[in-house]
Each structure stands twice: as structure tokens, then as C-alpha cells.
C-alpha positions in Angstrom: 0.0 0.0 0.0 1.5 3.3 -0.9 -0.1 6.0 1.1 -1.3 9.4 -0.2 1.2 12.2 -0.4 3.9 9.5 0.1 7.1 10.3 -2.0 6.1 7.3 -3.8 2.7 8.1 -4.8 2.7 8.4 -8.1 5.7 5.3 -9.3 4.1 2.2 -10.7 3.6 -0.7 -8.7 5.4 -3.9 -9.8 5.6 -7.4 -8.6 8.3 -9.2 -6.7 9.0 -12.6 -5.4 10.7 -13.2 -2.4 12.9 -16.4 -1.2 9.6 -18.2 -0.4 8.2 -18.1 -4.1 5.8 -15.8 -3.0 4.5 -12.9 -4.9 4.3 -9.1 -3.6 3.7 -6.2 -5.2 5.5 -2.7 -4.4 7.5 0.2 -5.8 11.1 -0.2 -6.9 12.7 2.7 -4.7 15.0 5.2 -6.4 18.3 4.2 -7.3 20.2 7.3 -7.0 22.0 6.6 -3.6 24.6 4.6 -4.8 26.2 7.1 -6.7 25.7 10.1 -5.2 27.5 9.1 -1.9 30.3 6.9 -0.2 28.8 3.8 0.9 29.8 1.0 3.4 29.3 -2.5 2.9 27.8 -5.0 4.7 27.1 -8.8 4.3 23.9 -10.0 5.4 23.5 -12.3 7.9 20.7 -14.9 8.9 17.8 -13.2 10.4 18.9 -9.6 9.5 16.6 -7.1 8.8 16.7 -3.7 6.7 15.6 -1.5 9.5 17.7 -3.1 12.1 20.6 -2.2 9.6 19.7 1.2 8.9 19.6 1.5 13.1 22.5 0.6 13.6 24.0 2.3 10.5 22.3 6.0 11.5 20.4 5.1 14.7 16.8 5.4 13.1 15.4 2.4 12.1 13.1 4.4 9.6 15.9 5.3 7.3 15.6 1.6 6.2 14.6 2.9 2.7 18.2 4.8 2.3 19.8 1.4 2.4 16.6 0.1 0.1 17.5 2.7 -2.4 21.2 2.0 -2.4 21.2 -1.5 -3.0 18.3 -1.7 -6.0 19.1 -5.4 -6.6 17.3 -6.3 -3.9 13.9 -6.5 -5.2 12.1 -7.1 -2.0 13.3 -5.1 1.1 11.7 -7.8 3.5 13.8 -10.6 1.8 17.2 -10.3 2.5 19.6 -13.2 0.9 22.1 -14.2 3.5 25.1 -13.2 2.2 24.1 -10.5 0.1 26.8 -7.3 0.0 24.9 -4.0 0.6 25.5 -0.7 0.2 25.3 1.1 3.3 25.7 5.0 2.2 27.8 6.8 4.5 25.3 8.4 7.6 26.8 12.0 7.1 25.9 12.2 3.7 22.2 11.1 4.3 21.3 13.4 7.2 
């Protein structure tokens, strides 16, 4: 669900699958991140989640969509292949 006056509002909805088969549909965040700004990495690990990243990356576990939009690969935030290498962009140049 994309709410109204969302930043996303208007991008098309698309469908994903995640490790599960399953199928999902959401936006494709912007992918403008990764080349605008230094960026970490960091390989995911069983049981690691996006916004647990993003809080201990920038201490806000609602920036989860900066580390989204940096690593546009990954087609479904919720599904996170262990052993993935994100991009974590540096905190200073986000804030």
C-alpha cells in the first residue's frame, strides 16, 4: 500500500517474489543513492533485517529505505539473501 502524499505516490507498482516463491507487489525505490554518496558494505547475515541495519548504520530504524534505495538489486526489502553485499551510504551524507 502506498499511502497518499507518500514520496512514492505516483511510481508504478510492480511485482516481486521473495525467497519463499511468493509474490508481492511494491515500488522499486529510487536508485540514486549509490552514486551520489560513499557507501559501506555490509554482508547479510541470517535473520537480518533492513531497519535493524539502517539503526545501527544511523540510529533510526526508519531510514531503512536509504539502504533500500542503495542496494536496487534487492527486489524485495523484506527478503534479505544471507550473504548479500549492501551498500550502506555513509550516515553523514544522508542526514
Amino acid at each position: 500500500m502506498i499511502f497518499e502524499k507518500s514520496r512514492y505516490e505516483h511510481r508504478p507498482l510492480e511485482q516481486f517474489r521473495d525467497a519463499e516463491g511468493n509474490v508481492h507487489r511494491g515500488i522499486r525505490p529510487p536508485s540514486y543513492y549509490p552514486t551520489l554518496f560513499a557507501a559501506k558494505r555490509y554482508i547479510v547475515q541470517e535473520g537480518d533485517h533492513l531497519d535493524e541495519i539502517a539503526l545501527e548504520a544511523y540510529r533510526d530504524e526508519r531510514m531503512w529505505w536509504i539502504i533500500a534505495a542503495a542496494n536496487p538489486e534487492l527486489l524485495y526489502p523484506g527478503d534479505l539473501p544471507v550473504g548479500m553485499v549492501l551498500r550502506i551510504p555513509d550516515a553523514a551524507s544522508v542526514r
